[in-house]
N, C-alpha and C positions, 0 to 999 in steps of 0.2 A: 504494500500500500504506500509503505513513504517512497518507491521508487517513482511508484503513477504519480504523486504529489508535485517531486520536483521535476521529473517531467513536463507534466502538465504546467508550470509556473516557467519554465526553462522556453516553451511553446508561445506562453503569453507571453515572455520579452521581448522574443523574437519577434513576434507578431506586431508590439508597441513600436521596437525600434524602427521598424518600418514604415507603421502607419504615418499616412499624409497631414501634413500642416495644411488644411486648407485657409483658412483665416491668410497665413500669409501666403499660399500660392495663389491667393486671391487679389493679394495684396499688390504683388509683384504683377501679376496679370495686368490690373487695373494701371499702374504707375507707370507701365513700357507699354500702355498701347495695344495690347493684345485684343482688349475686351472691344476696341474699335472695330475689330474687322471678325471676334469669333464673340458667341453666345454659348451660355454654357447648355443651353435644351433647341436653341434654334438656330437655322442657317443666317449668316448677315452676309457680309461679303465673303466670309471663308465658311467652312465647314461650325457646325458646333460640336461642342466637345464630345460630348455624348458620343456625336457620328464617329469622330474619330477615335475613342475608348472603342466600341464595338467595331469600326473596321480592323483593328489592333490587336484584340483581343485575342489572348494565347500566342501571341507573335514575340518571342523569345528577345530580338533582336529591336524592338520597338522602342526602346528606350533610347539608344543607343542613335537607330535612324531619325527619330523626331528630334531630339538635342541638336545632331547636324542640323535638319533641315529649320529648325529654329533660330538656329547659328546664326548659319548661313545663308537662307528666304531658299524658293527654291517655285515651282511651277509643273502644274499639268497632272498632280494627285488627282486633287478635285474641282478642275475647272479651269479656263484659261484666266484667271487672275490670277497673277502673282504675288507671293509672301515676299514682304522686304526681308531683306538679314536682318540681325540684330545682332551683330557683334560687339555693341556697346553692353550689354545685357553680358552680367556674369556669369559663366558656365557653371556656378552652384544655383543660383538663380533660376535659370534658364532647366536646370533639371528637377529643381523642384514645382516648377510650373507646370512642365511633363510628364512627372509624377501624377500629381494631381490628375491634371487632364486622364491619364491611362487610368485613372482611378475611379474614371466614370463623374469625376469633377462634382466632388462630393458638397455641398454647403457648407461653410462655415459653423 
């Protein structure tokens, strides 16, 4: 029984250490302009978050290609308008935003 306990508490850290700051990937979203062009449940000029947590979704590598293409803007995912870069945006930044986002872009 004490093994299933720390276990199970070893499972919840894990799980905490993970879990999304939305408050501030909200934050950051808001303060670079993101939220101009995406919505977190509807299309505006770009995709909304939602869309792109589920076209993502179980994609291993997701985290990793949206960070670039955050980066660096990029064209022709979803639609012919174009993402500017954002290489002023800090690459901890920039993946906590992503996070979020693949997180299904949770509420605050």
């Amino acid at each position: 029984m004490k093994q299933f306990v720390i276990a199970t508490l070893m499972l919840a850290a894990a799980a905490s250490a993970h879990a999304v700051d939305a408050a501030k990937a909200q934050d950051i979203a808001s303060k670079n302009a993101c939220m101009g062009c995406h919505q977190v449940d509807k299309k505006l000029v770009g995709p909304s978050f939602k869309d792109v947590a589920a076209k993502y979704k179980g994609d291993k590598g997701a985290l990793a290609k949206l960070t670039a293409k955050v980066k660096n803007g990029g064209a022709g995912v979803w639609g012919p308008v174009p993402m500017p870069a954002n290489a002023g945006v800090s690459d901890a930044d920039i993946k906590t935003v992503v996070e979020w986002v693949l997180a299904g872009a949770p509420a605050k």
